[in-house]
N, CA, C and O atoms as a MOPAC input file, in Angstrom:
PM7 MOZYME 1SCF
protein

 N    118.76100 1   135.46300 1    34.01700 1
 C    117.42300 1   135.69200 1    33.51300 1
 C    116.43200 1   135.48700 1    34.64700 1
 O    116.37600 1   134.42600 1    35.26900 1
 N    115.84300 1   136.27500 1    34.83600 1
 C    114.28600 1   136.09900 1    35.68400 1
 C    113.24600 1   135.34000 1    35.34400 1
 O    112.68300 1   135.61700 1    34.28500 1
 N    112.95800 1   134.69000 1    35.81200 1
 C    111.51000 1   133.52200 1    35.52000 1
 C    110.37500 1   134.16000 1    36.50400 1
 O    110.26400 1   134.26600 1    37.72600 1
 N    109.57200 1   134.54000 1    35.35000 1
 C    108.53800 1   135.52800 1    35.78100 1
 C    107.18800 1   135.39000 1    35.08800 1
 O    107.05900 1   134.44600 1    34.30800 1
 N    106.18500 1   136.21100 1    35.28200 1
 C    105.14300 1   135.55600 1    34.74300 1
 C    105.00900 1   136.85600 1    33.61200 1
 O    103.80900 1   137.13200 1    33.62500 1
 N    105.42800 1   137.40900 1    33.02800 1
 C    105.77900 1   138.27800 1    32.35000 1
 C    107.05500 1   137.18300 1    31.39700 1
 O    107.99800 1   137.89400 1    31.04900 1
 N    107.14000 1   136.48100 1    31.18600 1
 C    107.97100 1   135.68400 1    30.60600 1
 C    107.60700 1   134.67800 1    29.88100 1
 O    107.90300 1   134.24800 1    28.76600 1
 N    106.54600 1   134.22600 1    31.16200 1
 C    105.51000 1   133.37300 1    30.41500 1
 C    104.30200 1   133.85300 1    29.27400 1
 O    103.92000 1   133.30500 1    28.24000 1
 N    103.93100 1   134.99200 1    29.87600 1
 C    103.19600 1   135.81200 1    29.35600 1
 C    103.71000 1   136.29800 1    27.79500 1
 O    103.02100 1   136.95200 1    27.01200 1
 N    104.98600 1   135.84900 1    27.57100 1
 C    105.75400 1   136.44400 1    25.97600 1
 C    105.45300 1   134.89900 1    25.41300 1
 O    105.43300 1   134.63100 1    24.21200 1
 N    105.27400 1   134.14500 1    26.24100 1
 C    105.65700 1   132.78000 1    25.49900 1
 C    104.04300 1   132.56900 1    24.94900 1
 O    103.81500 1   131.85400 1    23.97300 1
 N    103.07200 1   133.20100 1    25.61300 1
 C    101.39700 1   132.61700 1    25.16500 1
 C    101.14500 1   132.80300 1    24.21300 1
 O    100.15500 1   132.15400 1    23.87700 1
 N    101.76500 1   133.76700 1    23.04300 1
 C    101.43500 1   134.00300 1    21.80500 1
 C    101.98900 1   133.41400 1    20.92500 1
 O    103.20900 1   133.30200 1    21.03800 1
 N    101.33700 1   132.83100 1    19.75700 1
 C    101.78600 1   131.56700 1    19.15000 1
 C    102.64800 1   132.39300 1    18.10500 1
 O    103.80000 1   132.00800 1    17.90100 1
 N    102.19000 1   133.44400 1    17.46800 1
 C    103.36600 1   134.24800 1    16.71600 1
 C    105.43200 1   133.69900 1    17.47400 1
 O    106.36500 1   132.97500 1    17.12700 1
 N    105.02400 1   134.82200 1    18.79000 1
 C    106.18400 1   134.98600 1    19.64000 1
 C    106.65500 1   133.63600 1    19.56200 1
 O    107.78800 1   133.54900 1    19.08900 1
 N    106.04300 1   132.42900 1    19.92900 1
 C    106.64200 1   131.27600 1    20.05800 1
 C    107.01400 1   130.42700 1    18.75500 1
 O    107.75200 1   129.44300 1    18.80700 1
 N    106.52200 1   130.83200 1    17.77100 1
 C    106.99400 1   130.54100 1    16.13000 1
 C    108.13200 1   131.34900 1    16.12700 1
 O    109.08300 1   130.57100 1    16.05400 1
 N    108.67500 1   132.88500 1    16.18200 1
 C    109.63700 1   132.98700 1    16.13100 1
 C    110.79000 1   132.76900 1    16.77400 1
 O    111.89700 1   133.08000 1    16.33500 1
 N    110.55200 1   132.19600 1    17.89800 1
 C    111.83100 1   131.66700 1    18.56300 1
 C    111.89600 1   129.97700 1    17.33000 1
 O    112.89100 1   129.56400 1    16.73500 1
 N    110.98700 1   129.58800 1    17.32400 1
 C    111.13100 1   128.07700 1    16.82000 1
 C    111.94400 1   128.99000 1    15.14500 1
 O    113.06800 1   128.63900 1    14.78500 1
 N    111.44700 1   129.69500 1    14.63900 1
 C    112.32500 1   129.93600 1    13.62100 1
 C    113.59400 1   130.33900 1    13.41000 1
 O    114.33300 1   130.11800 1    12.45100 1
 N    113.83300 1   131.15100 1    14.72000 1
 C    115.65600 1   131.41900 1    14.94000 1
 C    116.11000 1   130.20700 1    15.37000 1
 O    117.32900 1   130.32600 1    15.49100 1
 N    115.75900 1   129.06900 1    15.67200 1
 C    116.45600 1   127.97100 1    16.09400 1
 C    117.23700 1   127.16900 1    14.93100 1
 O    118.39600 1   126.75900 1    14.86700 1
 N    116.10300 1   127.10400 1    13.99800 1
 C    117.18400 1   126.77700 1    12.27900 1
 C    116.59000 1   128.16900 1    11.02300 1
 O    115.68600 1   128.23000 1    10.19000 1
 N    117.37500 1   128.85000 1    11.36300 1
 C    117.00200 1   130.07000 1    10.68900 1
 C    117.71900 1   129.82300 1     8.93200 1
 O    117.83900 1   130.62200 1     8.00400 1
 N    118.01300 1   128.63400 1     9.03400 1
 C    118.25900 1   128.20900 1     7.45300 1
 C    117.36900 1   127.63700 1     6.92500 1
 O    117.13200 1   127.81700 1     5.73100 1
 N    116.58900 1   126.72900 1     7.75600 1
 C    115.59900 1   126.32000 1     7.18300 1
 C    114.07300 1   127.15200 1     7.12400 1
 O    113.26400 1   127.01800 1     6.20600 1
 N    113.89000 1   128.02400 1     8.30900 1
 C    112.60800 1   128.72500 1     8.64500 1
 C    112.56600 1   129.73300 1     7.43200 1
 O    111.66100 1   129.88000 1     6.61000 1
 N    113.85000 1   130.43000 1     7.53500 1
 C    113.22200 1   132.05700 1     6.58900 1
 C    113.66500 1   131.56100 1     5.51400 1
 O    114.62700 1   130.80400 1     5.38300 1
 N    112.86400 1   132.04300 1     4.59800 1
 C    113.07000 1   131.61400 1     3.54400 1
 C    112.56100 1   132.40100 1     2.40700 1
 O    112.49000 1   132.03500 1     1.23400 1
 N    112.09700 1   133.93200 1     3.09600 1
 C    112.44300 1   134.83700 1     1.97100 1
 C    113.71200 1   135.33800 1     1.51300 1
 O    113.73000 1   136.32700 1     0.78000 1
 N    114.57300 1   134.87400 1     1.79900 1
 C    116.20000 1   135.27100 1     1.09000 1
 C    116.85300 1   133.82500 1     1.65600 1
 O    116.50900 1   133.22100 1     2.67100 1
 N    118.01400 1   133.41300 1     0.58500 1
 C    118.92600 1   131.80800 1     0.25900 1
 C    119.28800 1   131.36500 1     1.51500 1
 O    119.23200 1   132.15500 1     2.45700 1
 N    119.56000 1   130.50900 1     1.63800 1
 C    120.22200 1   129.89600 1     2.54900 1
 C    121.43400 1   130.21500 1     3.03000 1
 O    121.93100 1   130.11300 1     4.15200 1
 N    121.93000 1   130.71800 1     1.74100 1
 C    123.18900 1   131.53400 1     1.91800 1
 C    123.53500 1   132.82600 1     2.34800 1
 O    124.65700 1   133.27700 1     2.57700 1
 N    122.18400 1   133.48900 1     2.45000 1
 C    122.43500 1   134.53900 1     3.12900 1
 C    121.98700 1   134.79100 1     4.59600 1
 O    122.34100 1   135.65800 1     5.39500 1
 N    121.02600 1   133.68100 1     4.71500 1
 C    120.63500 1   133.74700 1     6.06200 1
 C    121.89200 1   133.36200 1     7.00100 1
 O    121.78700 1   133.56700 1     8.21000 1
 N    123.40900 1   132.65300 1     6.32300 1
 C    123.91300 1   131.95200 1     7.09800 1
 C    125.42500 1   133.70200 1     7.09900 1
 O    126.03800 1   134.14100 1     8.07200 1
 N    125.46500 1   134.01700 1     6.13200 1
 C    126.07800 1   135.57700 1     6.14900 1
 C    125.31700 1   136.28700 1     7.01700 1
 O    126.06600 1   137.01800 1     7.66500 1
 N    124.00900 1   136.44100 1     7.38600 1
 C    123.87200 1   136.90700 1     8.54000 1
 C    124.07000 1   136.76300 1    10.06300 1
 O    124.44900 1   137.57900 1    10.90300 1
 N    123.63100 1   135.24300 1    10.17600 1
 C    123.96000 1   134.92500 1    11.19100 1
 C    125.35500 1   134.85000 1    11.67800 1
 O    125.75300 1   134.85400 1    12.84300 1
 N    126.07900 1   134.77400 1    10.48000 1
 C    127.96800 1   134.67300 1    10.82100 1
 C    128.34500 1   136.49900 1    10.87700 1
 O    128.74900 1   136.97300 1    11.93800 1
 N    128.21200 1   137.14000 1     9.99100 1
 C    128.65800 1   138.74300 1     9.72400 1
 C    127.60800 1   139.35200 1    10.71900 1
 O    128.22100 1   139.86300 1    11.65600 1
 N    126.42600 1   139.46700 1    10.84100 1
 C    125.09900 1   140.33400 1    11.42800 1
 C    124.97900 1   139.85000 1    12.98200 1
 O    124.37600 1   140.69500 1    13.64300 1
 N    125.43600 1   138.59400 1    13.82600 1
 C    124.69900 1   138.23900 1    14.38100 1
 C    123.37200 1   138.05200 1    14.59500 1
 O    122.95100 1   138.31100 1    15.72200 1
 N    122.61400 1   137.65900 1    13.76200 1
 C    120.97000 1   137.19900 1    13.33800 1
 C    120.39300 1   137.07900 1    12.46200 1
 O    120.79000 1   136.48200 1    11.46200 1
 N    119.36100 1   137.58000 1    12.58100 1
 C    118.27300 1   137.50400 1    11.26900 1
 C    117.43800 1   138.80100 1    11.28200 1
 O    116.55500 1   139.01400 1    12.11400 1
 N    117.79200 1   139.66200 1    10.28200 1
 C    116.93000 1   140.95200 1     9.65500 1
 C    115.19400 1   141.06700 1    10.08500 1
 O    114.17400 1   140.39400 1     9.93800 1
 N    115.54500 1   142.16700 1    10.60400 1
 C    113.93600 1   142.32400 1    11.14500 1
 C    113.02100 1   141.83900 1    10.24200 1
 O    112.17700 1   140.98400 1    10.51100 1
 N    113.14900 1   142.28700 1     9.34700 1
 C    112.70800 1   142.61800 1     7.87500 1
 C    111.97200 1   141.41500 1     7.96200 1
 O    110.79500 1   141.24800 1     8.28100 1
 N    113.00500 1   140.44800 1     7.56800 1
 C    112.87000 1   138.95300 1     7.05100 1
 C    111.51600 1   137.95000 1     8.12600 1
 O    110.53100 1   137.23200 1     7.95600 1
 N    112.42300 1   138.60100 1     9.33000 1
 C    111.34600 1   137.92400 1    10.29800 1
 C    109.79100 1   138.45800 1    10.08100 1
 O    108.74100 1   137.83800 1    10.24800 1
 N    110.02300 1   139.91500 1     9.62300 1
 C    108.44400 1   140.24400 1     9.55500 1
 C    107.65500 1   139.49500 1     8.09500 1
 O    106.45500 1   139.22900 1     8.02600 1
 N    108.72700 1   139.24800 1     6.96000 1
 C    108.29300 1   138.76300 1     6.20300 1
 C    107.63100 1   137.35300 1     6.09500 1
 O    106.65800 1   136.84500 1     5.53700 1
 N    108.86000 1   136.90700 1     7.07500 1
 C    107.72400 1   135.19500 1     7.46700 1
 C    106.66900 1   135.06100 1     8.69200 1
 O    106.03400 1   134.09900 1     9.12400 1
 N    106.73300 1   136.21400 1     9.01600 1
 C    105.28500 1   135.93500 1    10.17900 1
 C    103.85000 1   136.64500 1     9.41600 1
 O    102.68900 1   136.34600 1     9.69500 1
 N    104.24000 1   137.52800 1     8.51900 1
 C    103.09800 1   137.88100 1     7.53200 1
 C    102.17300 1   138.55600 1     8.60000 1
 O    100.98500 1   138.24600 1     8.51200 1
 N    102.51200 1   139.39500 1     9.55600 1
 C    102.17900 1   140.12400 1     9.91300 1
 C    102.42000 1   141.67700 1     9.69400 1
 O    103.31500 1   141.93900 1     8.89000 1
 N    101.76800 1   142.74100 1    10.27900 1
 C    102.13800 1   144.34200 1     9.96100 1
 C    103.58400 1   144.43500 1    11.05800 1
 O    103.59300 1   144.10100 1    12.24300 1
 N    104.55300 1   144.89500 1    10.39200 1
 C    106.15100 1   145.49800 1    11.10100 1
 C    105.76900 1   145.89300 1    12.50500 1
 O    106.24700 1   145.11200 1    13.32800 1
 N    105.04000 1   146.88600 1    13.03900 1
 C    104.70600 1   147.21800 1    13.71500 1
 C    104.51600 1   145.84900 1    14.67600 1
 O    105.23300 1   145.54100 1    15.62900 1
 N    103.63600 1   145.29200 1    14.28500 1
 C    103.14000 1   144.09600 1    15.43200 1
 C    104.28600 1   143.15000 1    15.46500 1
 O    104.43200 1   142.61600 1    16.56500 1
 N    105.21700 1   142.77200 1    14.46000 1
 C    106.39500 1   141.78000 1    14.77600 1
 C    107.23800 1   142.68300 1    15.57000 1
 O    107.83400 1   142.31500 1    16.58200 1
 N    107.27100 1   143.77100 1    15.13000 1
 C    108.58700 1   144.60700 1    16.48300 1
 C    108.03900 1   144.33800 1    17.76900 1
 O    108.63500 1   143.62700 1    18.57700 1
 N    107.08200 1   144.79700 1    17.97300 1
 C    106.43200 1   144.69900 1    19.75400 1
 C    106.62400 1   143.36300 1    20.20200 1
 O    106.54100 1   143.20100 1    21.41900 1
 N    106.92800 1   142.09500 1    19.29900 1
 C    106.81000 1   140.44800 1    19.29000 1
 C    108.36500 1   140.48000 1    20.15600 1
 O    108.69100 1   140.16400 1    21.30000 1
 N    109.19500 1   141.09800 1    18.82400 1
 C    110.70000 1   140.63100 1    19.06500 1
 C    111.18000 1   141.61500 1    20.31700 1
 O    112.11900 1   141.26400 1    21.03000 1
 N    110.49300 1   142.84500 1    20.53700 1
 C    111.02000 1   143.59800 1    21.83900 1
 C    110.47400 1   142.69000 1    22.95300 1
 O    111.17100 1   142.16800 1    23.82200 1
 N    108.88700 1   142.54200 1    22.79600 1
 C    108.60300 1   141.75000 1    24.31500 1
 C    110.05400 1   140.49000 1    24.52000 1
 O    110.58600 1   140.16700 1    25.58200 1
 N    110.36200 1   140.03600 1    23.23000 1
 C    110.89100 1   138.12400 1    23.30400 1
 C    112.36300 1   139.12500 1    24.00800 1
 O    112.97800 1   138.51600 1    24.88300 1
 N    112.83900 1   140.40100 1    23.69700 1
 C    113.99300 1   140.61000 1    24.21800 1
 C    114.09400 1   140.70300 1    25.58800 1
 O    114.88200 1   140.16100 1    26.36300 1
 N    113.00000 1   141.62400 1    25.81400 1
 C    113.06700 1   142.51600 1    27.01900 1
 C    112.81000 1   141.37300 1    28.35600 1
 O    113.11900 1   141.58500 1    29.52800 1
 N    112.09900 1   140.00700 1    27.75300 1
 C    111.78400 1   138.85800 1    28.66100 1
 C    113.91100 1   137.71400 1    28.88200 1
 O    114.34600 1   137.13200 1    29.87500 1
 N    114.38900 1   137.84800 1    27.86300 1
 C    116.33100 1   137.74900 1    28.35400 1
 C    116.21300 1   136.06200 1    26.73800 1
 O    117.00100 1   135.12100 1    26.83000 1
 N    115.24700 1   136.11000 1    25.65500 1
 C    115.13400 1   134.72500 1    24.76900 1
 C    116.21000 1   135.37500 1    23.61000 1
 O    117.04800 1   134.69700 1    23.01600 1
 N    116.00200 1   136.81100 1    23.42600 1
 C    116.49900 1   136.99400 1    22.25900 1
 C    117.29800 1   137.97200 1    22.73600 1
 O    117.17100 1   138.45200 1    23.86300 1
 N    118.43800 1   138.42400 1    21.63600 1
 C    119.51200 1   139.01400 1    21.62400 1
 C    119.44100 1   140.16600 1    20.19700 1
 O    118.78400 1   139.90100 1    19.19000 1
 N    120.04800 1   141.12700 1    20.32400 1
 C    119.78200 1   142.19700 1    19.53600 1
 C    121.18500 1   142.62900 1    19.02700 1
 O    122.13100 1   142.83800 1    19.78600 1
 N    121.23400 1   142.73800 1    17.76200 1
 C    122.40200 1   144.00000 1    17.64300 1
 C    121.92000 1   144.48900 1    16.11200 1
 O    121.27400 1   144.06700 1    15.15200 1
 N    122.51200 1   145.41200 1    16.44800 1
 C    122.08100 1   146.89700 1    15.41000 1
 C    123.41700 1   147.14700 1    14.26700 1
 O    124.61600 1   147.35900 1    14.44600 1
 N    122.92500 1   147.06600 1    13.55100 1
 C    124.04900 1   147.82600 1    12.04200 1
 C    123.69800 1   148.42300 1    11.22800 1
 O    123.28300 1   147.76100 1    10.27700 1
 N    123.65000 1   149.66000 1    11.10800 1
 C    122.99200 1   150.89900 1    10.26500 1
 C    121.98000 1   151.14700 1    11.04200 1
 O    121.87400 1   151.52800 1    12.20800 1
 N    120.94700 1   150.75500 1     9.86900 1
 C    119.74500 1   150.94600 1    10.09300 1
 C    118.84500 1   150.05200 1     9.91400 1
 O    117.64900 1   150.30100 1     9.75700 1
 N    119.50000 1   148.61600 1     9.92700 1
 C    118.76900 1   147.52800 1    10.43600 1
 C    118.97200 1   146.66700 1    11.83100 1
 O    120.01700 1   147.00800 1    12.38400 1
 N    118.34800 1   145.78100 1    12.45000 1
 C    118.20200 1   144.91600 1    13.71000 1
 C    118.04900 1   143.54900 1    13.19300 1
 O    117.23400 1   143.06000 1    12.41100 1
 N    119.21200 1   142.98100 1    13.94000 1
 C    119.43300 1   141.30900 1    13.87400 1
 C    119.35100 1   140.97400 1    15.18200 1
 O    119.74100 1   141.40800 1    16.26600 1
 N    118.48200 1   139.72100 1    14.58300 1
 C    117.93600 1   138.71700 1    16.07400 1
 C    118.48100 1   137.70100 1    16.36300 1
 O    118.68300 1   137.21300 1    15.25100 1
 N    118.81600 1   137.11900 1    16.97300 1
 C    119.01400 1   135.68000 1    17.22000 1
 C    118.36200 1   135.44700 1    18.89200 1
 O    118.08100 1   136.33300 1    19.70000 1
 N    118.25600 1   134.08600 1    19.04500 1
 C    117.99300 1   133.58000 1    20.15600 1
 C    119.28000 1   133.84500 1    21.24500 1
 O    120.41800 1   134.17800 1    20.91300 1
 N    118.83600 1   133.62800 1    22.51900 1
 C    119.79100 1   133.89400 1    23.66700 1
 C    119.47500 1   132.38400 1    24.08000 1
 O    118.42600 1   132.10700 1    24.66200 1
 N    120.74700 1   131.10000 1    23.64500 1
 C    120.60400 1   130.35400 1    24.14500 1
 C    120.83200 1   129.72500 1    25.26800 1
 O    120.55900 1   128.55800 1    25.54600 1
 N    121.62000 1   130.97000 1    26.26100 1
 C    122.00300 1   130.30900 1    27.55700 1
 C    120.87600 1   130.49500 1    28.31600 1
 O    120.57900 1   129.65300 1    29.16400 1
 N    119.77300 1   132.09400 1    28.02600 1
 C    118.52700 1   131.76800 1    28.64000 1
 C    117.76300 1   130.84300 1    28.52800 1
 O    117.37800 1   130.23600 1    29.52700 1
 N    117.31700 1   130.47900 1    27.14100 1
 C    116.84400 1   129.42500 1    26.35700 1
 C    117.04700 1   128.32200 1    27.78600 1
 O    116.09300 1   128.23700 1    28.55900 1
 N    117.99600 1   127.71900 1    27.99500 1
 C    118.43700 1   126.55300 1    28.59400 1
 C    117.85700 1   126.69500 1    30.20900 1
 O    117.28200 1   125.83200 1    30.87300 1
 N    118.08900 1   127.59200 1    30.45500 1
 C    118.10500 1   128.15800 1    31.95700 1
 C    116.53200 1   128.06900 1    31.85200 1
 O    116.01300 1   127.42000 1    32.76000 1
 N    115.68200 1   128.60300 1    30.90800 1
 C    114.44400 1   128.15400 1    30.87000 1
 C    113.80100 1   126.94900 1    31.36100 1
 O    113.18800 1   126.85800 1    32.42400 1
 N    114.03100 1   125.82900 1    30.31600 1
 C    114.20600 1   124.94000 1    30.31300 1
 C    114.56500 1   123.90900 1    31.30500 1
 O    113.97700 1   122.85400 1    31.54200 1
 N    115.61500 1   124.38800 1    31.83600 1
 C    115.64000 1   123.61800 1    33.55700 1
 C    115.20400 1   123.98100 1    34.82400 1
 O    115.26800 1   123.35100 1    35.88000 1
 N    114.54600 1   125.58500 1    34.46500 1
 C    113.50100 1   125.81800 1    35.50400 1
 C    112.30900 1   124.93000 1    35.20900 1
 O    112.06400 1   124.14000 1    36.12000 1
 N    111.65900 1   124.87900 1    34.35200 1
 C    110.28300 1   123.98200 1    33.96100 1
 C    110.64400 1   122.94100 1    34.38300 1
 O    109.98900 1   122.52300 1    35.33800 1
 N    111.80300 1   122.07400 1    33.89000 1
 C    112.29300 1   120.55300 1    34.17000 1
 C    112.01800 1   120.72500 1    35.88500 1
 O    111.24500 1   119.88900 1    36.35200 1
 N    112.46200 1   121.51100 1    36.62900 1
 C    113.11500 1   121.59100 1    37.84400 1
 C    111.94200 1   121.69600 1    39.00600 1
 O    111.71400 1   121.04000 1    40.02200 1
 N    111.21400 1   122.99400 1    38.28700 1
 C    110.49300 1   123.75800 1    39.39500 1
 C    108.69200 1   123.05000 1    38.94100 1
 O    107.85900 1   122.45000 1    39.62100 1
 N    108.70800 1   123.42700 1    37.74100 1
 C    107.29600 1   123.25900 1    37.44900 1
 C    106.47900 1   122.04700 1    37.24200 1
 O    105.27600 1   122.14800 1    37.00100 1

C-alpha cells in the first residue's frame, strides 16, 4: 500500500471514516438486516452489501459509492462482486501497515 496524501485525503471525511469503523464489527454496526445475516455475508459474500452500507450512512447511493471506491482505490477496503451486488470488507493488512506508518513515521 502507498502512504500518500491522497490516502489521507480518503480518511478526512467523517462518512469514509465511519465506514471503515463499521466494517470493523459489521455485526454490531449494520443493522438494517440480523446479525445473522450480516455474518452469512461476511462468511459466503466476503462483506457487507453496498446496499446495507448505504442504508446506514443515510446518505444518496451515489455519494456512498464514490465513499467506498475512494476507501478502495486508497488499498482500506476490498471488493468482490456476485451478480449484481458489491461486498465490502476492510483490507486489514493495509489497515495495519497504516497504522505503523503513523506509529513510525508521523
Amino acid at each position: 500500500m502507498e502512504i500518500n496524501a491522497k490516502l489521507f485525503s480518503a480518511l478526512s471525511n467523517q462518512t469514509r471514516l465511519d465506514i471503515l469503523q463499521w466494517l470493523k464489527n459489521p455485526q454490531k454496526e449494520i443493522t438494517s438486516v440480523s446479525c445473522e445475516t450480516v455474518q452469512f455475508m461476511m462468511k459466503e459474500k466476503g462483506g457487507i452489501c453496498a446496499t446495507d452500507i448505504v442504508k446506514r450512512a443515510g446518505l444518496a447511493q451515489s455519494t456512498v459509492s464514490k465513499y467506498l471506491s475512494d476507501l478502495q482505490s486508497c488499498g482500506l477496503l476490498i471488493s468482490e462482486r456476485h451478480g449484481k451486488w458489491t461486498y465490502y470488507r476492510r483490507d486489514e493488512k493495509n489497515i495495519q501497515a497504516l497504522g505503523q506508518f503513523i506509529t513510525k513515521e508521523l
